[in-house]
N, C-alpha and C positions, 0 to 999 in steps of 0.2 A: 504494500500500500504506500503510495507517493505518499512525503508532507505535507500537509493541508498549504492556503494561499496567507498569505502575512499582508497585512491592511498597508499603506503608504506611510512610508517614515519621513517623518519632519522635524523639525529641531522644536525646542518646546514652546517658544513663543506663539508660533503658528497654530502649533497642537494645541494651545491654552485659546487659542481665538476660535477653531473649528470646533470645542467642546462648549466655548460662550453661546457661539450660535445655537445649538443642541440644546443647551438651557433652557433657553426661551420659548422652546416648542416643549421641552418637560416640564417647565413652572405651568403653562398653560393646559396640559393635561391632568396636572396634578388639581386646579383649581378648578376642569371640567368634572373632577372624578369626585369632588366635594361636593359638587353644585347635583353630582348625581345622588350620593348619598342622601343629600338633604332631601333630595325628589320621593327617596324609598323611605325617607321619616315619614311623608304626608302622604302616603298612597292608603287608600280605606284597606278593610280588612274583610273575611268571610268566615264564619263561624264553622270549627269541623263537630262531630263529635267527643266530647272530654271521655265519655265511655268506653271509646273506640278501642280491642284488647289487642293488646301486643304481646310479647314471651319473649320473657327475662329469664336471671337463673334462677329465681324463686316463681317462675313459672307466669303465668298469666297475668296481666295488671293493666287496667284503665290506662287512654294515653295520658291522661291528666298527672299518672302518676311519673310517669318520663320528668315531668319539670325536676322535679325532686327538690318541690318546695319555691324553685324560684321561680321569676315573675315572665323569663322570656325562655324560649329551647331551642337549638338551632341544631335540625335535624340531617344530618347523611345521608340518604337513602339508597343502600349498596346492592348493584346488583350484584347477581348469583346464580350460580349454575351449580342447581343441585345434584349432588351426584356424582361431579367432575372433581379432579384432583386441584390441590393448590397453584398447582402451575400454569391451571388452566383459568382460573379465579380472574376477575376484571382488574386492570392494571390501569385505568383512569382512576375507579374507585379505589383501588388500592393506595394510587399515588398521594392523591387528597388526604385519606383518613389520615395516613401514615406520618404527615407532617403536625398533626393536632396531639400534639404529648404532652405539651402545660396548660392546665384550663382554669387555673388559679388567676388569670389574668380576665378569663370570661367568666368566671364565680363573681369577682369583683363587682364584674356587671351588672349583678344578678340573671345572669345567662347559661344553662346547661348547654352541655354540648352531648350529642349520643348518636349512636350510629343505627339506625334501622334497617335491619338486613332481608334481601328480597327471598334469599333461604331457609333453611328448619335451622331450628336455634343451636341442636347440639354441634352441627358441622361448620357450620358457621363461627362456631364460637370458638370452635378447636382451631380455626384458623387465626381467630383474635387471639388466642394463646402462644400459636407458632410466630408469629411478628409480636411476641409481647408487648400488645396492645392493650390498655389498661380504662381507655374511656368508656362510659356506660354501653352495651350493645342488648339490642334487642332483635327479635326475627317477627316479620310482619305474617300474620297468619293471612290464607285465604281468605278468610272472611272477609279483614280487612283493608283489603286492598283497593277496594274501590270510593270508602271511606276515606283513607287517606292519599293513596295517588290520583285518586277521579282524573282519569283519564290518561295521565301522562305517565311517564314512567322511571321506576330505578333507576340512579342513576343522577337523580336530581337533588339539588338540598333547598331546605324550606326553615323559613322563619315563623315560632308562634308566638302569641302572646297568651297568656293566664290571665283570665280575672274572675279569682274565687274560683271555682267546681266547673267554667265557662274556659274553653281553649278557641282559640281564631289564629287562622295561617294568613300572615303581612304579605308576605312575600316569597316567593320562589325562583331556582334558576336550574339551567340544566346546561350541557355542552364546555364551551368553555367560561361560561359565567362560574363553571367550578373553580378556575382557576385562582380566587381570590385562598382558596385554603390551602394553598401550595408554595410557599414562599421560597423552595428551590425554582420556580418558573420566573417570580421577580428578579432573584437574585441571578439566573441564569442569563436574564435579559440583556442585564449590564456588563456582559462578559464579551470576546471580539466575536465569539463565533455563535453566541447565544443556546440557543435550546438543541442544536443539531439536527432539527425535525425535517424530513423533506415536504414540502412545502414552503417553509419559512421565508423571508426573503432577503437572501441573503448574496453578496457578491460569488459570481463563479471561483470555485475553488475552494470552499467553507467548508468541513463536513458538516456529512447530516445522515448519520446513519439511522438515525432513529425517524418512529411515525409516530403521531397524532392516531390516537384512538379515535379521532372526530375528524381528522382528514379525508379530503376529497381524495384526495391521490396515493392514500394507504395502501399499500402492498397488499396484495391476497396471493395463500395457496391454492395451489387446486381444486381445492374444496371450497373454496370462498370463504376462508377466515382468515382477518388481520394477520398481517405479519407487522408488529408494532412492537416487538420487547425482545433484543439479542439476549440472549441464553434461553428463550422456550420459556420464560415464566416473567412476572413482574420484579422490578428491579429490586425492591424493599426485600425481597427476600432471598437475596443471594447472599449476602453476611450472616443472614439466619443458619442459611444452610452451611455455611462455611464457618458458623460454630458449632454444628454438631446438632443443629435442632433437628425434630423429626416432623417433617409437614404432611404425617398420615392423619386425614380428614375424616377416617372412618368409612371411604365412601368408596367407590370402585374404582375414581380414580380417573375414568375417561374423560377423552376430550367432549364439551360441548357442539351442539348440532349450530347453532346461533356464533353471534357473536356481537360484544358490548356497543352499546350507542354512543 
């Protein structure tokens, strides 16, 4: 494999004037991105049901009980391929959860954070276990699903709010509006060659070995499934595996017919 391309070098004065310019279009996106939060403070709201059951590991419980006490929840909704081994498991969702490890910052808030899984709770969890994953997770039963995803699908995260025994969902997103719970994709941005995604836009010669799970121009096998994660599985879990952990799901193990949104 050739060396990737090296951007144009200039002595630093110059380099100091080409990043002032850049400024000025980043201060202005940073104050679109405020002007948009403020937008998603004043947007109404729609009532779910607070009864709505989910399964936890003391087994069944009202969503209401998800708050766990506080006043706002800010829900994950993970797909899942029942059945199918860890390797095969969704690696959008996977990338997202996997960055949410302090939540002492969103306690503050009075905000829960939790993962709701589109799976059965034992397999699923056993997978929250192999990424020693430690935030609240729950598996969304049949029943429920049309109560809480009405319509759209895993895969997306939702904002509720609490008040008293009364739950209402503010807001939702899905695709790359995920991207906010991922702060290796910020931080990746700022880097010469950014996120490596093909697609991206990037000068010839950059790599980009990697895909977008939501790319137009993803790779497929044969069979029509992403080809989006070198090594065959999601990246969070290759240091798992290369301490010794055991990523047996209980499950048989195969690959999925589908493949993540």
């Amino acid at each position: 494999m050739s060396d990737p391309a090296l951007p144009p070098l200039l002595d630093r004065a110059e380099w100091q004037r080409e990043v002032d310019r850049l400024r000025v279009r980043e201060k202005a996106h940073t104050r679109e991105g405020d002007a948009l939060a403020a937008a998603r403070r004043r947007l109404p709201m729609v009532e779910v049901d607070a009864a709505t059951p989910v399964v936890g590991p003391a087994g069944e419980v009202p969503l209401v009980d998800v708050f766990e006490g506080r006043r706002q929840l800010f829900a994950a909704y993970m797909m899942w391929y029942e059945g199918a081994g860890a390797e095969h498991q969704c690696e959008g969702c996977t990338m997202n959860i996997a960055h949410v490890r302090e939540l002492d910052y969103l306690h503050s808030r009075d905000v829960t954070f939790a993962v709701l899984c589109q799976g059965p709770f034992p397999e699923s969890d056993r997978y929250r276990q192999f990424l020693g994953w430690e935030m609240p997770w729950y598996s969304v039963p049949a029943g429920s699903v049309e109560a809480l995803v009405a319509g759209r699908h895993f895969g997306m995260r939702v904002c509720y709010l609490r008040d008293g025994d009364r739950v209402f969902e503010t807001y939702w997103t899905t695709g790359r509006g995920c991207e906010h719970m991922g702060s290796s994709y910020a931080m990746l941005d700022m880097t010469v060659y950014g996120r490596q995604e093909a697609g991206e836009d990037s000068p010839d010669g950059w790599p980009q070995p990697f895909f977008n799970t939501t790319s137009a121009q993803m790779r497929t096998d044969r069979d029509g499934r992403p080809v989006s994660r070198p090594d065959g599985r999601p990246i969070p879990q290759w240091s798992r595996l290369a301490a010794g952990r055991s990523d047996d799901l209980g499950t048989s193990g195969g690959a999925p017919a589908g493949h993540c949104h």
